[in-house]
C-alpha positions in Angstrom: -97.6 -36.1 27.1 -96.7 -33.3 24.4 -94.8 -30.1 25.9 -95.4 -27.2 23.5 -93.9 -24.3 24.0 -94.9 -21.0 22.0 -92.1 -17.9 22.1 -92.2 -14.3 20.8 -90.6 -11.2 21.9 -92.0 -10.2 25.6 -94.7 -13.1 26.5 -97.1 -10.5 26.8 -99.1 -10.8 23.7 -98.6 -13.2 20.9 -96.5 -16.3 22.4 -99.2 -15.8 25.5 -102.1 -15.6 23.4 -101.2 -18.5 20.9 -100.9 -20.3 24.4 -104.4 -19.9 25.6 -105.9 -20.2 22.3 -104.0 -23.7 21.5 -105.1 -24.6 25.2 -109.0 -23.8 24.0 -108.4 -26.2 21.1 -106.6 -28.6 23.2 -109.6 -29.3 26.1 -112.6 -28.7 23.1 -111.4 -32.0 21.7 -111.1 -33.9 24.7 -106.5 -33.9 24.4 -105.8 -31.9 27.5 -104.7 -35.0 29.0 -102.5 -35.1 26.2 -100.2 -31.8 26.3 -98.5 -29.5 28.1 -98.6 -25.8 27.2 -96.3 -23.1 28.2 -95.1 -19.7 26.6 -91.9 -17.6 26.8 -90.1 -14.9 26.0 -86.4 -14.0 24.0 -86.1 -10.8 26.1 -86.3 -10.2 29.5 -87.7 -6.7 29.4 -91.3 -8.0 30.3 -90.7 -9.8 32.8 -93.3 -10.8 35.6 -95.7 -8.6 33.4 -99.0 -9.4 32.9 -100.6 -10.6 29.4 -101.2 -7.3 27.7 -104.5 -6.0 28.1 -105.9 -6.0 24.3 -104.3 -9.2 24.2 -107.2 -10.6 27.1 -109.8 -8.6 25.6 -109.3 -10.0 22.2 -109.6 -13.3 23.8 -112.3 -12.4 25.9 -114.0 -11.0 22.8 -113.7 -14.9 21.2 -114.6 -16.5 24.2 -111.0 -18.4 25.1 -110.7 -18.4 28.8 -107.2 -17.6 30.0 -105.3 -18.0 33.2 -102.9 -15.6 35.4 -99.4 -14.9 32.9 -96.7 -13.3 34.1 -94.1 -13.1 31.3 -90.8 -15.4 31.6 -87.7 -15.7 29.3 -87.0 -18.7 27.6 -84.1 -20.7 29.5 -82.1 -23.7 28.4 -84.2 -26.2 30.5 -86.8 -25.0 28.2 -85.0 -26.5 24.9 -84.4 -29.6 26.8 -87.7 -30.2 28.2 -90.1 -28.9 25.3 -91.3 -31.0 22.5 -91.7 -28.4 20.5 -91.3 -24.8 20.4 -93.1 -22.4 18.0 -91.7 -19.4 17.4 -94.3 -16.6 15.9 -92.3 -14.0 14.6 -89.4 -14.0 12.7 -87.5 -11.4 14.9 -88.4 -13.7 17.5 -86.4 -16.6 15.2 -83.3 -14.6 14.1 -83.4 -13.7 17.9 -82.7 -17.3 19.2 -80.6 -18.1 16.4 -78.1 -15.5 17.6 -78.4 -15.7 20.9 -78.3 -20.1 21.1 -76.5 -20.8 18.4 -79.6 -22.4 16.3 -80.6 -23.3 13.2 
């Protein structure tokens, strides 16, 4: 099984939504067996929030179904145990960079 992990600022909007919309993708073509989705957060200021509302109705709106979210910041057990991590912004990268020591 694949663990993909998708990151932005708060895990309230993008990094959620890229989530649920991989997830669609995911279970349309039969993988779901196949990977393990997750989203996070470089900053803690969201968390335990929500996914932002425009963020459900845009998905609403193209017909992905979503689950409960409450934001979360990305730990180290997250480097370790993800596959892969996408990060969708570049504030987001320089963000992880600094903070982890990355490259």
């Amino acid at each position: 099984m694949k663990k993909i992990l998708f990151v932005c600022h708060g895990n309230i909007c993008r990094s959620v939504m890229a989530q649920w919309i991989f997830q669609d993708l995911v279970n349309k073509n039969h993988f779901k067996d196949d990977f393990e989705i997750d989203s996070a957060a470089v900053s803690s200021e969201e968390t335990g929030n929500p996914m932002d509302p425009p963020a459900k109705r845009k998905l609403q709106e193209k017909g992905i179904p979503f689950g409960n979210h409450h934001a979360r910041k990305i730990t180290p057990a997250d480097y370790a145990y993800s596959d892969k991590i996408y990060i969708v912004n570049d504030p987001t990268q320089a963000a992880l960079q600094f903070g982890w020591g990355l490259k």
